[in-house]
BALOTI-606871 format. One record per residue: residue number from 1; residue in three letters; chain; x, y, z of N, C-alpha, C in turn. Coordinates in steps of 0.2 Angstrom, whole numbers. Layout:
! residues N
<site><resi>NUM</resi><resn>ALA</resn><chain>A</chain><n_px>X</n_px><n_py>Y</n_py><n_pz>Z</n_pz><ca_px>X</ca_px><ca_py>Y</ca_py><ca_pz>Z</ca_pz><c_px>X</c_px><c_py>Y</c_py><c_pz>Z</c_pz></site>
...
***
This chain:
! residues 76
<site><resi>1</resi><resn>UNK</resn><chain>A</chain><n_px>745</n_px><n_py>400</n_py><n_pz>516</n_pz><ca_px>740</ca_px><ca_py>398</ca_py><ca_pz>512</ca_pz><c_px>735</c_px><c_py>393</c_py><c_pz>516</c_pz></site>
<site><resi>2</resi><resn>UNK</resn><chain>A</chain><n_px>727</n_px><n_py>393</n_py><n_pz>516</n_pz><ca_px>724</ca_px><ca_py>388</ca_py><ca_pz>520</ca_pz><c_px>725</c_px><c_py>381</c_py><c_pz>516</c_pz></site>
<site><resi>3</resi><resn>UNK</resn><chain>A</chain><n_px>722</n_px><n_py>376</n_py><n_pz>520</n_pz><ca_px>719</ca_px><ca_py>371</ca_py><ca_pz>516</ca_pz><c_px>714</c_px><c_py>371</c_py><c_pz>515</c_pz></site>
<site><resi>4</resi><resn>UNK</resn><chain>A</chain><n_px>712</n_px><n_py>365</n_py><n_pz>508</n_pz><ca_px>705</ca_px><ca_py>367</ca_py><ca_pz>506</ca_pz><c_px>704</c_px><c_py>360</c_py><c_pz>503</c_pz></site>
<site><resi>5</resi><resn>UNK</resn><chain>A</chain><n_px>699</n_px><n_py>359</n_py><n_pz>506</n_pz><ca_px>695</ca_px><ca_py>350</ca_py><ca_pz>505</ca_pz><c_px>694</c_px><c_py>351</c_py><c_pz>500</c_pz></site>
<site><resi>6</resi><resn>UNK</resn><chain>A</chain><n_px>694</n_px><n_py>346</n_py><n_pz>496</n_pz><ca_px>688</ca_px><ca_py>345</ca_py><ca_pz>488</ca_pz><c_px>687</c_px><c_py>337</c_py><c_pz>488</c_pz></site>
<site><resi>7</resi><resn>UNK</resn><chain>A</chain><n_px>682</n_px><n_py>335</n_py><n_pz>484</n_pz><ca_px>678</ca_px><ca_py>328</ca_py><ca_pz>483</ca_pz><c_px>682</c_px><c_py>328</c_py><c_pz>476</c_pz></site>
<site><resi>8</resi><resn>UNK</resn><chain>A</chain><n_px>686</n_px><n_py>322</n_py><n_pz>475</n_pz><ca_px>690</ca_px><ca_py>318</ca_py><ca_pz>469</ca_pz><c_px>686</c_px><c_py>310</c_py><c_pz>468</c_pz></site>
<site><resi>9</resi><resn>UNK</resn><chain>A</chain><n_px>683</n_px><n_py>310</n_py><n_pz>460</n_pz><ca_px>682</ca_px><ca_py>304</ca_py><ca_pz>458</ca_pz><c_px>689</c_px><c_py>300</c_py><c_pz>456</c_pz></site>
<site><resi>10</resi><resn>UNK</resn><chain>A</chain><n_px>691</n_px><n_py>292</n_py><n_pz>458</n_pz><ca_px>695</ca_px><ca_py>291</ca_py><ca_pz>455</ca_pz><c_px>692</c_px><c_py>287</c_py><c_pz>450</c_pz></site>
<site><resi>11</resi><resn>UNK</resn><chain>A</chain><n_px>693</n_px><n_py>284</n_py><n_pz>444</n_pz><ca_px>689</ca_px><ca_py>279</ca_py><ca_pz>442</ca_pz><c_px>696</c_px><c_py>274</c_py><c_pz>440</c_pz></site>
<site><resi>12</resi><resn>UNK</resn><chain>A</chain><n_px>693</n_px><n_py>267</n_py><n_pz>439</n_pz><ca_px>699</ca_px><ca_py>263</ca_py><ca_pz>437</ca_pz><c_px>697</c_px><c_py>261</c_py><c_pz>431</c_pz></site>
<site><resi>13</resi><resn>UNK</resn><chain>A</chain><n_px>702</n_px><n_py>260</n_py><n_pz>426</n_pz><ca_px>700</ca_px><ca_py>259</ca_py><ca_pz>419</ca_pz><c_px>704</c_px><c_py>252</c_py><c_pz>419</c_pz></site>
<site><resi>14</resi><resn>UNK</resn><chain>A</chain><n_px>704</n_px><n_py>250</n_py><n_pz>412</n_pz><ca_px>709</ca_px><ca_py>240</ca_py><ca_pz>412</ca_pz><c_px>714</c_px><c_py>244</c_py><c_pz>409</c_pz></site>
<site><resi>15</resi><resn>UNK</resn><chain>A</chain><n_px>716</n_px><n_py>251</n_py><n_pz>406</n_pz><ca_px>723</ca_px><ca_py>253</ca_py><ca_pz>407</ca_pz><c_px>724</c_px><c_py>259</c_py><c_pz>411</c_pz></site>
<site><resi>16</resi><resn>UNK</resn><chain>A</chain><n_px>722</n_px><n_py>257</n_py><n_pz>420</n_pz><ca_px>725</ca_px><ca_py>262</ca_py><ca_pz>423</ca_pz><c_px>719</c_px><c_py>266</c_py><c_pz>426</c_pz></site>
<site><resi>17</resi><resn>UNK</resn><chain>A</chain><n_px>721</n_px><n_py>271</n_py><n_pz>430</n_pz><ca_px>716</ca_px><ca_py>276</ca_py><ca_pz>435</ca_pz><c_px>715</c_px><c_py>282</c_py><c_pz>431</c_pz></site>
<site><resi>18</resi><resn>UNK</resn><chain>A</chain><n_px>709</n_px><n_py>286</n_py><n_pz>432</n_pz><ca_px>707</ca_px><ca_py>294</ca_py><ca_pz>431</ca_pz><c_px>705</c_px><c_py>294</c_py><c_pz>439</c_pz></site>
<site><resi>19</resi><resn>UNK</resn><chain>A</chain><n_px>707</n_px><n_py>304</n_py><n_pz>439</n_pz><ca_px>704</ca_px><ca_py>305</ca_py><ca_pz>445</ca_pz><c_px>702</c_px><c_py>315</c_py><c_pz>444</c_pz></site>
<site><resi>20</resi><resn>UNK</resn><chain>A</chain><n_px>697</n_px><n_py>315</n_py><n_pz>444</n_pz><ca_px>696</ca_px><ca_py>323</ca_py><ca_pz>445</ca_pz><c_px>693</c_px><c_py>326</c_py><c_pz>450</c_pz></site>
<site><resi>21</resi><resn>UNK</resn><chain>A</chain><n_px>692</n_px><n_py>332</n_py><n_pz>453</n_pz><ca_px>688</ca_px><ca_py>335</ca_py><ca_pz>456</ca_pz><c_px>679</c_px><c_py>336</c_py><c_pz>453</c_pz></site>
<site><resi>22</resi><resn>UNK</resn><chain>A</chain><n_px>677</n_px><n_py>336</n_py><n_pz>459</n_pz><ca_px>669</ca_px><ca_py>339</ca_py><ca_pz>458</ca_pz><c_px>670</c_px><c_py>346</c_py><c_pz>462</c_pz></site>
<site><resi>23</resi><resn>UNK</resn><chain>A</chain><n_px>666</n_px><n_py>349</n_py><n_pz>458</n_pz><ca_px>663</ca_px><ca_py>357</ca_py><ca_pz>459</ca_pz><c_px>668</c_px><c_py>362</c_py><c_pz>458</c_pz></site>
<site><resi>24</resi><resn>UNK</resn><chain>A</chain><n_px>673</n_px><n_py>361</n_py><n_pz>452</n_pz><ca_px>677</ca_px><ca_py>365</ca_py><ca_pz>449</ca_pz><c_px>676</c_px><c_py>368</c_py><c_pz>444</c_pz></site>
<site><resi>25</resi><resn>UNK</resn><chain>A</chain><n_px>677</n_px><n_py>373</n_py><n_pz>443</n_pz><ca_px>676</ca_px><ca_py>376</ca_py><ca_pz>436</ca_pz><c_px>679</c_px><c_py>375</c_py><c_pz>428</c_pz></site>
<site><resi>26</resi><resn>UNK</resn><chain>A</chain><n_px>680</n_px><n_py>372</n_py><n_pz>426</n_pz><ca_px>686</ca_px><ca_py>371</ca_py><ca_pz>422</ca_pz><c_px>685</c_px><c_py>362</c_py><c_pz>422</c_pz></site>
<site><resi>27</resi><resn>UNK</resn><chain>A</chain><n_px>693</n_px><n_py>362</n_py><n_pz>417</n_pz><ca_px>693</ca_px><ca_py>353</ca_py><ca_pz>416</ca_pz><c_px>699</c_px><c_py>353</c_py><c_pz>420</c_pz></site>
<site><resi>28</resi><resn>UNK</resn><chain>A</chain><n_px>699</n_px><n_py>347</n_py><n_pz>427</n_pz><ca_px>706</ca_px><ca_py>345</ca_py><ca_pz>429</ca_pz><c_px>707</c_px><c_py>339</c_py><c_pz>431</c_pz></site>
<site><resi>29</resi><resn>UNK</resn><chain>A</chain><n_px>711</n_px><n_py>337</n_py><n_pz>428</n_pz><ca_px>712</ca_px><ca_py>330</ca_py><ca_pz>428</ca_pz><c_px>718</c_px><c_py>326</c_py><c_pz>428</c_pz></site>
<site><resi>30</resi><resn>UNK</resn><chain>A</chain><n_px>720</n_px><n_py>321</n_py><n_pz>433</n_pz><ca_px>726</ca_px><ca_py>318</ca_py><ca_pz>434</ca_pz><c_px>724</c_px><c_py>308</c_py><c_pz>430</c_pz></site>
<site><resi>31</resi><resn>UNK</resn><chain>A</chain><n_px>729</n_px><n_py>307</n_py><n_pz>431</n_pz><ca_px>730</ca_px><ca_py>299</ca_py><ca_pz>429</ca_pz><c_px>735</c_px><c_py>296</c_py><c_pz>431</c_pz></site>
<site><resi>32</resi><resn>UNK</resn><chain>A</chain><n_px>734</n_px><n_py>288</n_py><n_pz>432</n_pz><ca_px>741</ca_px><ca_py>285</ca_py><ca_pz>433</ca_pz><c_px>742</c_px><c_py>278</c_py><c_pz>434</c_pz></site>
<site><resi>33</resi><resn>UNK</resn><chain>A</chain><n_px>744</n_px><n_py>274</n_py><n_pz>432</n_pz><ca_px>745</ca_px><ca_py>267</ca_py><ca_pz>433</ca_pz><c_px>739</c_px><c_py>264</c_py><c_pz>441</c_pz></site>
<site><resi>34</resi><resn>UNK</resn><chain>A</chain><n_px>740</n_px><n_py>268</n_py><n_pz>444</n_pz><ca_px>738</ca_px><ca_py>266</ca_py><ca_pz>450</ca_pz><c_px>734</c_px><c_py>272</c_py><c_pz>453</c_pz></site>
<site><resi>35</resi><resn>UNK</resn><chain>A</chain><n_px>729</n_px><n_py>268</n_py><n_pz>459</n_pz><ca_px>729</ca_px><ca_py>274</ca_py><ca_pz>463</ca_pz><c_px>730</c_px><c_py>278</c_py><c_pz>465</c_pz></site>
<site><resi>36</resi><resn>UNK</resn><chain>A</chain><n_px>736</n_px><n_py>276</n_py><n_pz>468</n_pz><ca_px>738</ca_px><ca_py>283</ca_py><ca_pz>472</ca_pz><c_px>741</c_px><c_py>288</c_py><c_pz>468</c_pz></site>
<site><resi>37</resi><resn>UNK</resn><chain>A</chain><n_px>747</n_px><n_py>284</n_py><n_pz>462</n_pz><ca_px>747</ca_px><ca_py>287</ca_py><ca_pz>455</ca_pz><c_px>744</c_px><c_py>292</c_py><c_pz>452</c_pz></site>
<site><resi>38</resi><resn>UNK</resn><chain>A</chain><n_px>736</n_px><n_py>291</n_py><n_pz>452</n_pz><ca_px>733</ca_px><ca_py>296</ca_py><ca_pz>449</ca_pz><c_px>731</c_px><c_py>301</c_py><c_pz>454</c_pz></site>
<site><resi>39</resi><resn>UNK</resn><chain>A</chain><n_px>729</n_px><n_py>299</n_py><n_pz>461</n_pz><ca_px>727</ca_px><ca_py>302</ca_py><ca_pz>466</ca_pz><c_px>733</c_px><c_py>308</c_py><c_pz>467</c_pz></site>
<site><resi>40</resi><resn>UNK</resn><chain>A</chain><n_px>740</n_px><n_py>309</n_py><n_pz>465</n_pz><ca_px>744</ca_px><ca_py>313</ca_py><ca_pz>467</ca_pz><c_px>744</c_px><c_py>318</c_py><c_pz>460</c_pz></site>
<site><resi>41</resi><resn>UNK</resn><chain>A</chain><n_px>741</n_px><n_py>316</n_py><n_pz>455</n_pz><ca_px>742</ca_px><ca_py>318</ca_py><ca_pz>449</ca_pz><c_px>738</c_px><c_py>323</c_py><c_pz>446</c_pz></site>
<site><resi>42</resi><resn>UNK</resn><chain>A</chain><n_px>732</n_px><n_py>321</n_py><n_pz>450</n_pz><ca_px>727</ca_px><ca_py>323</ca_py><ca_pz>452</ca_pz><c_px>727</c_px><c_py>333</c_py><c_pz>457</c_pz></site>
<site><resi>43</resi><resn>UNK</resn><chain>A</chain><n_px>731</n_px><n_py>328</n_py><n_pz>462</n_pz><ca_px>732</ca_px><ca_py>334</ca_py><ca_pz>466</ca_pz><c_px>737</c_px><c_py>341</c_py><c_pz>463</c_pz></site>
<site><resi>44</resi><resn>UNK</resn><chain>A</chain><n_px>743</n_px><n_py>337</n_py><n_pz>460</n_pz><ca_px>747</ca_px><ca_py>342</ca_py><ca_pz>453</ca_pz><c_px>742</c_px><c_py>346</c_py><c_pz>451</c_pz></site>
<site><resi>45</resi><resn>UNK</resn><chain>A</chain><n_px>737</n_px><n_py>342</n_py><n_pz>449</n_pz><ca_px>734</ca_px><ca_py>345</ca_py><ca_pz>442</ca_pz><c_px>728</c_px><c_py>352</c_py><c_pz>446</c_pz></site>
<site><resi>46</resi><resn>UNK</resn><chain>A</chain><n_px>728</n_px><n_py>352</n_py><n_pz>452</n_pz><ca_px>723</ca_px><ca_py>356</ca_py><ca_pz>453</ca_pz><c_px>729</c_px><c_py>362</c_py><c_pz>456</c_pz></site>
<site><resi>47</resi><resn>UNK</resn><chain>A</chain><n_px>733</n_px><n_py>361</n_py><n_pz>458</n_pz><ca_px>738</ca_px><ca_py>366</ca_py><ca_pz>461</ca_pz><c_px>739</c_px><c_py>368</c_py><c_pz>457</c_pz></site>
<site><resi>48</resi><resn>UNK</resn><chain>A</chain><n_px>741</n_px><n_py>367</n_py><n_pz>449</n_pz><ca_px>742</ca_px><ca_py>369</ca_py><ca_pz>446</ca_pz><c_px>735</c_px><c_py>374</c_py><c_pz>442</c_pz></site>
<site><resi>49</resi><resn>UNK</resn><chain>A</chain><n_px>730</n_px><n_py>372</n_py><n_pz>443</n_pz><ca_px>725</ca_px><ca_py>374</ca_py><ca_pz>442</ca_pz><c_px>724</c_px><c_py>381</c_py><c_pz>444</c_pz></site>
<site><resi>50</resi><resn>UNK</resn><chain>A</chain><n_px>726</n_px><n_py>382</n_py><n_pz>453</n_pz><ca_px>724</ca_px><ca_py>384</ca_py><ca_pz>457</ca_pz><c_px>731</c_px><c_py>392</c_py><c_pz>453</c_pz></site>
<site><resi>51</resi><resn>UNK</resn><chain>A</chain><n_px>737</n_px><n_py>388</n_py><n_pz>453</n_pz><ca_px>740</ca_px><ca_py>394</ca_py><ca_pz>451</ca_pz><c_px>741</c_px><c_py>400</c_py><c_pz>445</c_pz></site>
<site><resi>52</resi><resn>UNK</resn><chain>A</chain><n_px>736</n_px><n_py>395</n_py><n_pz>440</n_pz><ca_px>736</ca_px><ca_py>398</ca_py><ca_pz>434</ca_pz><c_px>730</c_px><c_py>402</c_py><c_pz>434</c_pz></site>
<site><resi>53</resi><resn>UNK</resn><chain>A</chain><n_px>725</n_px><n_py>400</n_py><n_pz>437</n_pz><ca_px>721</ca_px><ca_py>404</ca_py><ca_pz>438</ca_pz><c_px>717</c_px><c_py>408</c_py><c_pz>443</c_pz></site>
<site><resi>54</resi><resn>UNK</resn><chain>A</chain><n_px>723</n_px><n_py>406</n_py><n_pz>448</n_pz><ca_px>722</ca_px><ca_py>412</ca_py><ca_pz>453</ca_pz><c_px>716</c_px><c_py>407</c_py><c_pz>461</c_pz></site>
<site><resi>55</resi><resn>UNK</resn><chain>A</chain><n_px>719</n_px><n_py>407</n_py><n_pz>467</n_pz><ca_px>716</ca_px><ca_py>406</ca_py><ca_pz>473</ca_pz><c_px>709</c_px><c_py>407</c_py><c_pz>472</c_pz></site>
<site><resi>56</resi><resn>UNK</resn><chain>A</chain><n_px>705</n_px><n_py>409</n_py><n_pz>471</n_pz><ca_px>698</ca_px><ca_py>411</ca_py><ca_pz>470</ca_pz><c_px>695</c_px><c_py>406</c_py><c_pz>464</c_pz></site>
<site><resi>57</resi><resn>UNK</resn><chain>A</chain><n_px>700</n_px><n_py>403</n_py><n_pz>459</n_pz><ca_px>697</ca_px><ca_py>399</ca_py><ca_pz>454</ca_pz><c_px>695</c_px><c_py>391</c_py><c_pz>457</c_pz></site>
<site><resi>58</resi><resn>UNK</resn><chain>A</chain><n_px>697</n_px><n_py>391</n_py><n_pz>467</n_pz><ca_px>695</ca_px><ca_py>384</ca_py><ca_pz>467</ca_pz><c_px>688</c_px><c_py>384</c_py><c_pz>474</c_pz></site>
<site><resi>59</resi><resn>UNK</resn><chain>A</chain><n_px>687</n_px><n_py>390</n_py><n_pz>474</n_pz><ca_px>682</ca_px><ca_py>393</ca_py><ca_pz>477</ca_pz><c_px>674</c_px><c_py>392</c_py><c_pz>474</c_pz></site>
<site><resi>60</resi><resn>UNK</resn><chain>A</chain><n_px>672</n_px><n_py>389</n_py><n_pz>481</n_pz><ca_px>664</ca_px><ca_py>385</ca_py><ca_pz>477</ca_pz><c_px>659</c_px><c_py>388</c_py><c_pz>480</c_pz></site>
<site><resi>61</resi><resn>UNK</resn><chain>A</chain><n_px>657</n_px><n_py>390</n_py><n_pz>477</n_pz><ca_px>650</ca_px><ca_py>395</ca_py><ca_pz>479</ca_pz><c_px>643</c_px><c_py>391</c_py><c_pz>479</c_pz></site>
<site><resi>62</resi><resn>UNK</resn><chain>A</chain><n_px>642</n_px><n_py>384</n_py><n_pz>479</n_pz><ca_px>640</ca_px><ca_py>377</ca_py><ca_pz>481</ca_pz><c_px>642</c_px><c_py>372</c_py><c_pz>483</c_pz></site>
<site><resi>63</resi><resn>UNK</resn><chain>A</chain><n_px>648</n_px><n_py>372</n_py><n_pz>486</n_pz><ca_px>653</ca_px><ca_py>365</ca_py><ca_pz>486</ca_pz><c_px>650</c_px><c_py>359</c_py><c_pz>487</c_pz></site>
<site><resi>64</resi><resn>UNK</resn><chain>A</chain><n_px>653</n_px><n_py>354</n_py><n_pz>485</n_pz><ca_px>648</ca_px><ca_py>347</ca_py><ca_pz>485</ca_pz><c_px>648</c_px><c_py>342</c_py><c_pz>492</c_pz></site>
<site><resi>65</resi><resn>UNK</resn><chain>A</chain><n_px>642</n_px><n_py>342</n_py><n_pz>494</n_pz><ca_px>640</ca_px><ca_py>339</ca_py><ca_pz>500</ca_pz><c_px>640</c_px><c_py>332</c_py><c_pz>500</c_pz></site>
<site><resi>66</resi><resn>UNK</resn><chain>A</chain><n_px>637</n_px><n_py>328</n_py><n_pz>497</n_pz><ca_px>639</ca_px><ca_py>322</ca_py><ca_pz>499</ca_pz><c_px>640</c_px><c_py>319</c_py><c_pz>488</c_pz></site>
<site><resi>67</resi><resn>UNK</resn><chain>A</chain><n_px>643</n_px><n_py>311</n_py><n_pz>487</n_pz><ca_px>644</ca_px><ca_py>310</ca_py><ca_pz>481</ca_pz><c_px>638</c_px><c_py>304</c_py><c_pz>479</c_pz></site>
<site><resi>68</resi><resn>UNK</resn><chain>A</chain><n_px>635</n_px><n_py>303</n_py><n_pz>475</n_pz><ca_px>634</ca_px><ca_py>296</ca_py><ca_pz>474</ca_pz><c_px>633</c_px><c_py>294</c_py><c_pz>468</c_pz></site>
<site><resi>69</resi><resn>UNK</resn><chain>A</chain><n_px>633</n_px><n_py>285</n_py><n_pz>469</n_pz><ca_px>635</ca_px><ca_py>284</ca_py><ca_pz>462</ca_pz><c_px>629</c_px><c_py>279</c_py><c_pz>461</c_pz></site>
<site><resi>70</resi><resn>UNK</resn><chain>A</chain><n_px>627</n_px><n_py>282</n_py><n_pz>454</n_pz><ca_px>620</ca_px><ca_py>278</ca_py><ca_pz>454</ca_pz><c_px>619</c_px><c_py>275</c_py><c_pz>445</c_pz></site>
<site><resi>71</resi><resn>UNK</resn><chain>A</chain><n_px>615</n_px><n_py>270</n_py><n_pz>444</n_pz><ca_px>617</ca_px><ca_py>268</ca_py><ca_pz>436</ca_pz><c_px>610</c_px><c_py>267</c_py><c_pz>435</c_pz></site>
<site><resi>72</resi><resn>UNK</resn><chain>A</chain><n_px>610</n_px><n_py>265</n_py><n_pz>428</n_pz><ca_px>601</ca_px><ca_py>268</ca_py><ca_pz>424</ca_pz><c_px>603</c_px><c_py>264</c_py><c_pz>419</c_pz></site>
<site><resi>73</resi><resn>UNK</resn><chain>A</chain><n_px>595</n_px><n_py>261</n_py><n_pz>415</n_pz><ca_px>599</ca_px><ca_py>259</ca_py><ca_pz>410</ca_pz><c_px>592</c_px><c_py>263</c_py><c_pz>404</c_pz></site>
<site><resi>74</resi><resn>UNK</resn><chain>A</chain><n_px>595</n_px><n_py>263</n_py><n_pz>398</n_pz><ca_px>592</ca_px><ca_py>266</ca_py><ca_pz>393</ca_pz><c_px>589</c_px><c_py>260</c_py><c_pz>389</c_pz></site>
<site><resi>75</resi><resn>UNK</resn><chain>A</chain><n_px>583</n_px><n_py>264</n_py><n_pz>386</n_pz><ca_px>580</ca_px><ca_py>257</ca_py><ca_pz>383</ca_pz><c_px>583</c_px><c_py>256</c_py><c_pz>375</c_pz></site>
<site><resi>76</resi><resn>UNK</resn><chain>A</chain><n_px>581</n_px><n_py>252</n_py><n_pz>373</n_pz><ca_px>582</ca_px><ca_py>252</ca_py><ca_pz>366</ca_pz><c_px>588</c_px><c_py>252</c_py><c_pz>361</c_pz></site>
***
């Protein structure tokens, strides 16, 4: 089986980490006390993604080139 890159948000929460993939089809998602925690939880979560729904389901037919994080505020 190859390797295959993907771009993971982690976000820190005041109870703990999320972390998902960008440009996947579906919901996947890990968590965990800690970084790395979530970062490995994460990685589960998409294996296991990958095996329920078949090697082709993590295949990006745009893959995400670079991330940014930008904020806005709404009026009112």
């Amino acid at each position: 089986m190859t390797s295959q890159r993907l771009k993971v948000v982690v976000e820190r929460h005041a109870d703990g980490y999320v972390a998902y993939p960008l440009g996947i089809n579906g919901v996947v998602v890990g968590q965990g006390e800690t970084y790395d925690e979530a970062l490995e939880d994460v990685r589960s979560a998409i294996a296991f993604h990958r095996e329920a729904f078949g090697p082709d389901s993590l295949d990006q037919d745009d893959p995400v080139q670079e991330v940014f994080l930008a904020e806005t505020v709404l009026a009112g």
